[in-house]
LUMKOLNU-55607 format. One record per residue: residue in one letter; x, y negated, z negated of N, C-alpha, C in turn. Coordinates in Angstrom, 2 decimals. Atoms other than C-alpha are relative to their C-alpha. Layout:
{pt a, {X, Y, Z}, {X, Y, Z}, {X, Y, Z}};
...
END
This chain:
{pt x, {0.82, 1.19, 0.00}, {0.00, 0.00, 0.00}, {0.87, -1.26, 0.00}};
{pt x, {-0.99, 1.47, -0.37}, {2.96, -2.71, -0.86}, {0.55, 0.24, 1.00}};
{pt x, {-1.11, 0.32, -1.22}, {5.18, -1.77, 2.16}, {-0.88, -0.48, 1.21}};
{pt x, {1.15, 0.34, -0.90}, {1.60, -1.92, 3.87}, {-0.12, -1.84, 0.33}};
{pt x, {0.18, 1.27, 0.47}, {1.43, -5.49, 2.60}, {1.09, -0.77, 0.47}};
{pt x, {-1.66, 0.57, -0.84}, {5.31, -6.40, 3.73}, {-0.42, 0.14, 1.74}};
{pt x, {0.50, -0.34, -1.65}, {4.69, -5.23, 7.47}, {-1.04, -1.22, 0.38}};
{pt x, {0.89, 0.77, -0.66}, {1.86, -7.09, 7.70}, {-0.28, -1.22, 0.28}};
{pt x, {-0.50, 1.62, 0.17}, {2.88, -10.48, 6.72}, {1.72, 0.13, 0.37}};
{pt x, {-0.70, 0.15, -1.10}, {6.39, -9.76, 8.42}, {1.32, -0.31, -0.86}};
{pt x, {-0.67, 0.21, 1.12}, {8.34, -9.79, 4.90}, {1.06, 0.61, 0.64}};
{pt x, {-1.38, -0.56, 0.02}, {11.90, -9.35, 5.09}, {1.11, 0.36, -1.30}};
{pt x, {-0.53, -0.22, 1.59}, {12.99, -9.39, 1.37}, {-0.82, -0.33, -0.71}};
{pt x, {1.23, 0.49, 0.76}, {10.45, -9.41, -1.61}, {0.71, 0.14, -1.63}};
{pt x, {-0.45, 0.00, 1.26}, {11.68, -9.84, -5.14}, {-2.01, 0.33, -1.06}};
{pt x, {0.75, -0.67, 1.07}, {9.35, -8.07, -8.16}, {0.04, -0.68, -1.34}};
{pt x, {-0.09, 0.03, 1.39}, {8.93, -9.06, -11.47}, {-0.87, 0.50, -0.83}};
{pt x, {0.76, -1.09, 1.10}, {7.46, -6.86, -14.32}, {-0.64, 1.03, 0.55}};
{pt x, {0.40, -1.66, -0.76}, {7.36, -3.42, -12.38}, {-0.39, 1.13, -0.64}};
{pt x, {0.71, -0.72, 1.11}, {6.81, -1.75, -15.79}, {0.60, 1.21, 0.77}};
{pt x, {-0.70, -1.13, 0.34}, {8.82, 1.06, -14.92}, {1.10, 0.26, -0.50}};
{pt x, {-1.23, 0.10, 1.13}, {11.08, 2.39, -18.15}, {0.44, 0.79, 0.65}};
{pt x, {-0.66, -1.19, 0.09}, {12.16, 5.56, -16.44}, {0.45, 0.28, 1.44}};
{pt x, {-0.49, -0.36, -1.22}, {13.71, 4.54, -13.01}, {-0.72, 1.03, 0.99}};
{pt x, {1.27, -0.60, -1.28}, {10.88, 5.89, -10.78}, {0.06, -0.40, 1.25}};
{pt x, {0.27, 1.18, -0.72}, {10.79, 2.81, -9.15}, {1.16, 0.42, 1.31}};
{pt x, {-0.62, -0.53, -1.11}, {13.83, 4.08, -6.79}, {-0.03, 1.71, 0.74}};
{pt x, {0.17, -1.56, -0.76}, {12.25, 7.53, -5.93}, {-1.22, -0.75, 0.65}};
{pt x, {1.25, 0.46, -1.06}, {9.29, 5.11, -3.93}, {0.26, 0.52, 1.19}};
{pt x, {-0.12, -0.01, -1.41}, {8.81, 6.16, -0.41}, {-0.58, -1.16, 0.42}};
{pt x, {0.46, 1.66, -0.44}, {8.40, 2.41, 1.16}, {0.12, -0.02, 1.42}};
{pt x, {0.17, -0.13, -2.01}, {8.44, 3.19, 5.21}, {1.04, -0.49, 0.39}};
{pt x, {-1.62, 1.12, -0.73}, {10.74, 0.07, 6.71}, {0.51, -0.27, -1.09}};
{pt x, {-0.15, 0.76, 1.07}, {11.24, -0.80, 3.16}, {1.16, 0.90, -0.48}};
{pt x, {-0.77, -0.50, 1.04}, {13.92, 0.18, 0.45}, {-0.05, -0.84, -1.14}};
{pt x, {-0.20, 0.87, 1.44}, {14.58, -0.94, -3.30}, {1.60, 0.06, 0.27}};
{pt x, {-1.75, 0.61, -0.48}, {18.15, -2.71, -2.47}, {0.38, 0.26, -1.65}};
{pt x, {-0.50, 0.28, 1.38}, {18.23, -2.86, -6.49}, {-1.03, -0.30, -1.23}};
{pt x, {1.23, 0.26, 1.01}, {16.30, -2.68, -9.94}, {0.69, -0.15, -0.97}};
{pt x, {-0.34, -0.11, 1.40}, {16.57, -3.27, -13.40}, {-0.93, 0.85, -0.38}};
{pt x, {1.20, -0.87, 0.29}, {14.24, -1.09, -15.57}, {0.78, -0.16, -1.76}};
{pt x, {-0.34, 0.35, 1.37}, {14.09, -1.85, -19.54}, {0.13, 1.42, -0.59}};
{pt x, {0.08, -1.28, 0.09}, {15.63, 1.22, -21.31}, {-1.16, 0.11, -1.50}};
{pt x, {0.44, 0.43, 1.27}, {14.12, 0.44, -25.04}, {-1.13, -0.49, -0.38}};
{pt x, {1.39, 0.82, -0.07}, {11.04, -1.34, -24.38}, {-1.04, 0.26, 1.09}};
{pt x, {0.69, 0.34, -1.12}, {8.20, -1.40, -22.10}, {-0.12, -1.15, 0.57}};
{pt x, {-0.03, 1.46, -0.81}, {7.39, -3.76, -19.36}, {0.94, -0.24, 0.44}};
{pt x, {-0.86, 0.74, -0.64}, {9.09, -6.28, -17.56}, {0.59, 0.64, 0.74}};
{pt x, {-0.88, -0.14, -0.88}, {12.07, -5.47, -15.24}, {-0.20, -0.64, 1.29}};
{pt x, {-0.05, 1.35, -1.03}, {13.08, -7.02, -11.82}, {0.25, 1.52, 1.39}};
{pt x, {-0.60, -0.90, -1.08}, {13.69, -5.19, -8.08}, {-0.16, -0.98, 1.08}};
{pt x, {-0.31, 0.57, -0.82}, {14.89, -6.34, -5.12}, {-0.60, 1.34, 1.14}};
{pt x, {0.78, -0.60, -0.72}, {12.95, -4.88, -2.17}, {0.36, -0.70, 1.49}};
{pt x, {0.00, 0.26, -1.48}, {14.43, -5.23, 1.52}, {-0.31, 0.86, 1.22}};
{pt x, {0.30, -1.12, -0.77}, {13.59, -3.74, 5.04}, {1.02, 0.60, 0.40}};
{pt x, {-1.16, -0.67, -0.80}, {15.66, -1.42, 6.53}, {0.90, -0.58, 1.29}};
{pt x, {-0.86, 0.69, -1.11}, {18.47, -3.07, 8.81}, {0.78, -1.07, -0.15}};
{pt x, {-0.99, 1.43, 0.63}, {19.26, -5.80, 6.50}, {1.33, 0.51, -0.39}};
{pt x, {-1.49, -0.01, 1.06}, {22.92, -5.51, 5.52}, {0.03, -0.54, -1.59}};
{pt x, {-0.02, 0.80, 1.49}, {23.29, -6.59, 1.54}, {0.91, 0.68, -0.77}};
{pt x, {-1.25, -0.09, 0.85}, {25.91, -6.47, -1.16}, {-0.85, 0.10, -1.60}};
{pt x, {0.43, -0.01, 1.44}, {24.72, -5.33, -4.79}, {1.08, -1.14, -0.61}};
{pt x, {-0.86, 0.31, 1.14}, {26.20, -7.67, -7.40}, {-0.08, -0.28, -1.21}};
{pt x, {-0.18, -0.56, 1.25}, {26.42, -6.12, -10.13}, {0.06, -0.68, -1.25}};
{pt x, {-0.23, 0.89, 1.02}, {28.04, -8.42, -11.88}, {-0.96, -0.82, -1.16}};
{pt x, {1.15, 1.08, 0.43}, {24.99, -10.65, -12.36}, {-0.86, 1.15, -1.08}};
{pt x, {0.58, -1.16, 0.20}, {23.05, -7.14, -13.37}, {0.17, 0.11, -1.72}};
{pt x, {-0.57, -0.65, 1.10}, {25.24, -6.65, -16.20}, {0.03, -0.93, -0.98}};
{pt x, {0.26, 1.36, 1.01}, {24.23, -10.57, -17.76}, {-1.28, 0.34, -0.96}};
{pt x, {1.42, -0.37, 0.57}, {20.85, -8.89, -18.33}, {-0.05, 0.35, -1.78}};
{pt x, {0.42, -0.08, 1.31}, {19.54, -8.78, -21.96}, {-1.40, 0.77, -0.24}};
{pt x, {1.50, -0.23, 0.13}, {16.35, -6.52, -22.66}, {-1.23, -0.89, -0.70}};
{pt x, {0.44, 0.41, 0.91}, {13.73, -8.39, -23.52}, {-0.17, -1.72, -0.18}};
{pt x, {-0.09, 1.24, 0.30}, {14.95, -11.60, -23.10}, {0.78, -1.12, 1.44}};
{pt x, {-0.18, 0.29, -1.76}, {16.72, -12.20, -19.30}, {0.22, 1.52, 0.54}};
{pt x, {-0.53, -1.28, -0.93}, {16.51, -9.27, -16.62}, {-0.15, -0.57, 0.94}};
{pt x, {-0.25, 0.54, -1.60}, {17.87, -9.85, -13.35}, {0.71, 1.36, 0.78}};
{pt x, {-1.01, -0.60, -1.31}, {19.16, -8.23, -10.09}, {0.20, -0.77, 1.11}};
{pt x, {-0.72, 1.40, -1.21}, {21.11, -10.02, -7.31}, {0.44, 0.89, 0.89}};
{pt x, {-0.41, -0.66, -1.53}, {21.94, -9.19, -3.62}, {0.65, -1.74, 0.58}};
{pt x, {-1.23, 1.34, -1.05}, {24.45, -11.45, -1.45}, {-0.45, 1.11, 1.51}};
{pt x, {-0.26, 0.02, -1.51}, {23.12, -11.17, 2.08}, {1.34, -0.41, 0.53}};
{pt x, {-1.42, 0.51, -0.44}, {26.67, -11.38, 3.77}, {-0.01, -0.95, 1.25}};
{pt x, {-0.12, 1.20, -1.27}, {25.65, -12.74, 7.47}, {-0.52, -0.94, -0.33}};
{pt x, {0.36, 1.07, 0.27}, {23.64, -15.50, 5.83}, {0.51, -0.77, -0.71}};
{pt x, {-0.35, 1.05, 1.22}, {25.74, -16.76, 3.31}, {-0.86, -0.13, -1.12}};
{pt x, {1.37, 0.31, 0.43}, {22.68, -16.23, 1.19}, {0.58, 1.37, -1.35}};
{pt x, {0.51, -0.55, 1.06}, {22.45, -14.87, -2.63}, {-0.92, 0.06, -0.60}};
{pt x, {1.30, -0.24, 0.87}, {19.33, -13.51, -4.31}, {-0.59, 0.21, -1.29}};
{pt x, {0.16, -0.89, 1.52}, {18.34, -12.90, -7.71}, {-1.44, -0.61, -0.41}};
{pt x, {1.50, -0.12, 0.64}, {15.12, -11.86, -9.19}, {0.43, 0.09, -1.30}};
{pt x, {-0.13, -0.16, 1.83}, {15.12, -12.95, -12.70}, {-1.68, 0.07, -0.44}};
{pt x, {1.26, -0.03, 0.68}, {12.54, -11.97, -15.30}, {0.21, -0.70, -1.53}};
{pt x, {-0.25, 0.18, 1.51}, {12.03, -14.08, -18.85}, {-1.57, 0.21, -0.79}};
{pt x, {1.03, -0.72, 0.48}, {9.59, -12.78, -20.88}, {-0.87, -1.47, -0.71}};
{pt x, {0.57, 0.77, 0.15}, {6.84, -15.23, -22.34}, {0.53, -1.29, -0.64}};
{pt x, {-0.54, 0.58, 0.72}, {8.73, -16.74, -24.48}, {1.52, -1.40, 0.21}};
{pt x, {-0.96, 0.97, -0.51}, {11.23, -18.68, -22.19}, {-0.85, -1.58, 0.17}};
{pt x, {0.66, 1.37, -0.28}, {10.14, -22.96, -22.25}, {0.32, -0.39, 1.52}};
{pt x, {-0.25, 0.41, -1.15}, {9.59, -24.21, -19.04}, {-0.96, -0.86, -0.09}};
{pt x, {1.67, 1.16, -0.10}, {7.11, -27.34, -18.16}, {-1.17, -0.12, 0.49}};
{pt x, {1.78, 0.06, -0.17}, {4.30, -26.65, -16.34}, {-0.59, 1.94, 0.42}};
{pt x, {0.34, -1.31, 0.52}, {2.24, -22.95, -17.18}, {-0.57, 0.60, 1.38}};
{pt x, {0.47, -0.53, -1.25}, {1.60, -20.82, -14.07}, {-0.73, 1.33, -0.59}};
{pt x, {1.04, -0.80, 0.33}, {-0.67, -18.43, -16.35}, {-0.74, -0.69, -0.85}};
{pt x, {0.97, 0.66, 0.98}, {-3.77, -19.21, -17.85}, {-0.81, 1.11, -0.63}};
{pt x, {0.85, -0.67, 1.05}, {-6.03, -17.50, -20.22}, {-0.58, -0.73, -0.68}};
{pt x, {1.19, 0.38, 0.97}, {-8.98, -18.28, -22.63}, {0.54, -0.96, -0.83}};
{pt x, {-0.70, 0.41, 1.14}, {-6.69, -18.86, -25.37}, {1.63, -0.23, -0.13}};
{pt x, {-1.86, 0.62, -0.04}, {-2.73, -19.51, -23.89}, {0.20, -0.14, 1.30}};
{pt x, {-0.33, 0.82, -1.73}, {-1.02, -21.04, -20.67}, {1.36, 0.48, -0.32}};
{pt x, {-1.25, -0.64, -0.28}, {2.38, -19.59, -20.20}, {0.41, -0.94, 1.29}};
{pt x, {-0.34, -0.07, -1.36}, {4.62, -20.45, -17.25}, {1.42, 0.82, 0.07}};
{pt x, {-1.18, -1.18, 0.28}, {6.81, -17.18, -16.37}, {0.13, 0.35, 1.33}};
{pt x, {-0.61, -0.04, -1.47}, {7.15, -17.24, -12.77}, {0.47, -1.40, 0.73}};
{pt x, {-0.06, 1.53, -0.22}, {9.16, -20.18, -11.43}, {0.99, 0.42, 1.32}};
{pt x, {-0.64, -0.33, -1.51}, {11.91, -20.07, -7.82}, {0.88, -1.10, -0.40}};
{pt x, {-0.71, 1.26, -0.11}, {14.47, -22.74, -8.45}, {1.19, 0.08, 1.17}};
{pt x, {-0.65, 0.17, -1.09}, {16.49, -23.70, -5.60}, {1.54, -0.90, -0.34}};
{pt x, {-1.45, 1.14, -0.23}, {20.12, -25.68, -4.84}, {0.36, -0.16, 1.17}};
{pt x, {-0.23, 0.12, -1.30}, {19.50, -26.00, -1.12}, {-0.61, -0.70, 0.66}};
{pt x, {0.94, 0.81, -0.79}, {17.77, -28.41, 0.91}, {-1.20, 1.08, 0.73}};
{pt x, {1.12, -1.04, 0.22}, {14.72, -26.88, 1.34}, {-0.99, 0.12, 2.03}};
{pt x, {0.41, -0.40, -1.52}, {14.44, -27.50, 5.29}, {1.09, 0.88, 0.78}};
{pt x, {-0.90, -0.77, 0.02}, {17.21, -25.20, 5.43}, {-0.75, 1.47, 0.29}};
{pt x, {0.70, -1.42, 0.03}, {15.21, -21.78, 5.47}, {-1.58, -0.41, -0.03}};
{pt x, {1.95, -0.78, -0.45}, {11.39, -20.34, 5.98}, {-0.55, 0.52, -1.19}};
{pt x, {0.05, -0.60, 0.73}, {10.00, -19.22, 2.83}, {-1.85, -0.15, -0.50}};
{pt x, {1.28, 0.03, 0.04}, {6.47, -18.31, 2.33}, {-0.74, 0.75, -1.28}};
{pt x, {0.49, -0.96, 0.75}, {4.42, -17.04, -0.79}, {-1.75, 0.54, 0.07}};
{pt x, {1.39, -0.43, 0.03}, {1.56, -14.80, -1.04}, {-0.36, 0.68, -1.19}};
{pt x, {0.50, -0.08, 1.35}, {-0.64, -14.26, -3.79}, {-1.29, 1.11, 0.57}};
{pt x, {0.15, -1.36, -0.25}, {-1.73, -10.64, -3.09}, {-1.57, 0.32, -0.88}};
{pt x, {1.34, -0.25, 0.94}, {-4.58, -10.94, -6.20}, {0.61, 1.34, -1.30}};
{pt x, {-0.47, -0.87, 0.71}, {-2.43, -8.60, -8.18}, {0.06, -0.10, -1.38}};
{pt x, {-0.73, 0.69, 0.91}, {-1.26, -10.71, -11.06}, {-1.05, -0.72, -0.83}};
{pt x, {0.93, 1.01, 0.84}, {-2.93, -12.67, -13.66}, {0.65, -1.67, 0.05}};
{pt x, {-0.57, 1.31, -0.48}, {-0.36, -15.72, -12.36}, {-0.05, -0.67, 0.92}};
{pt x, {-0.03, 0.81, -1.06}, {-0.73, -18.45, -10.53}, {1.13, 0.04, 1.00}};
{pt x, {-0.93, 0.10, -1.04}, {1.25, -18.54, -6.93}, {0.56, -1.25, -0.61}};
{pt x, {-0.60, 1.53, -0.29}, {3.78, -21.46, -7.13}, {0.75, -0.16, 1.31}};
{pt x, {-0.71, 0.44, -1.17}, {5.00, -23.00, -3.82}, {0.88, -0.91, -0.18}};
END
């Protein structure tokens, strides 16, 4: 159904956050054009974790490095360095509890904001499109 969802909107890399799998599953998916380039997965806790999700043909570089900053609980990330683009990725996850300024979840009784994209590139530089699938209890941010 997600690789269904990539294909069809023409996705070429999709970053995850809170995949809720503790027990590394998440890289036995069969995803068609797709692969998991890279995951985190919380060993100690439930919830959260991060994956990096590209199609088949992309070239990419794990780095690790970044991987190994992760904290359960409190930052999880995974990072890919596209090499022909000059281009690094990282899907970070912070759990409710990180401050940020304006809340991209709402509820009855609390407003969170736990999905955010920050950039350091001029932003007519690349194509970048989000879709809000109906999955989530969070608001899209563009």
């Amino acid at each position: 159904m997600y690789s269904q969802f990539l294909i069809e909107h023409s996705v070429e890399i999709s970053c995850i956050i809170e995949h809720w799998d503790p027990c590394g599953l998440l890289n036995r998916l069969s995803l068609g054009e797709y692969r998991i380039a890279d995951s985190y997965s919380r060993q100690s806790s439930n919830h959260g974790g991060t994956a990096i999700i590209v199609r088949k043909g992309i070239d990419y570089l794990k780095l690790s490095q970044i991987e190994e900053l992760s904290v359960e609980n409190h930052i999880e990330m995974v990072t890919l360095k596209i090499p022909h683009e000059n281009l690094n990725i990282l899907c970070i996850y912070r759990p409710p509890s990180a401050v940020f300024r304006e809340a991209s979840r709402y509820t009855n009784t609390s407003e969170t904001c736990i999905d955010n994209i920050f950039l350091n590139i001029d932003c007519s530089s690349y194509l970048s499109r989000t879709f809000d699938p109906h999955l989530s209890d969070h608001c899209v941010q563009e």
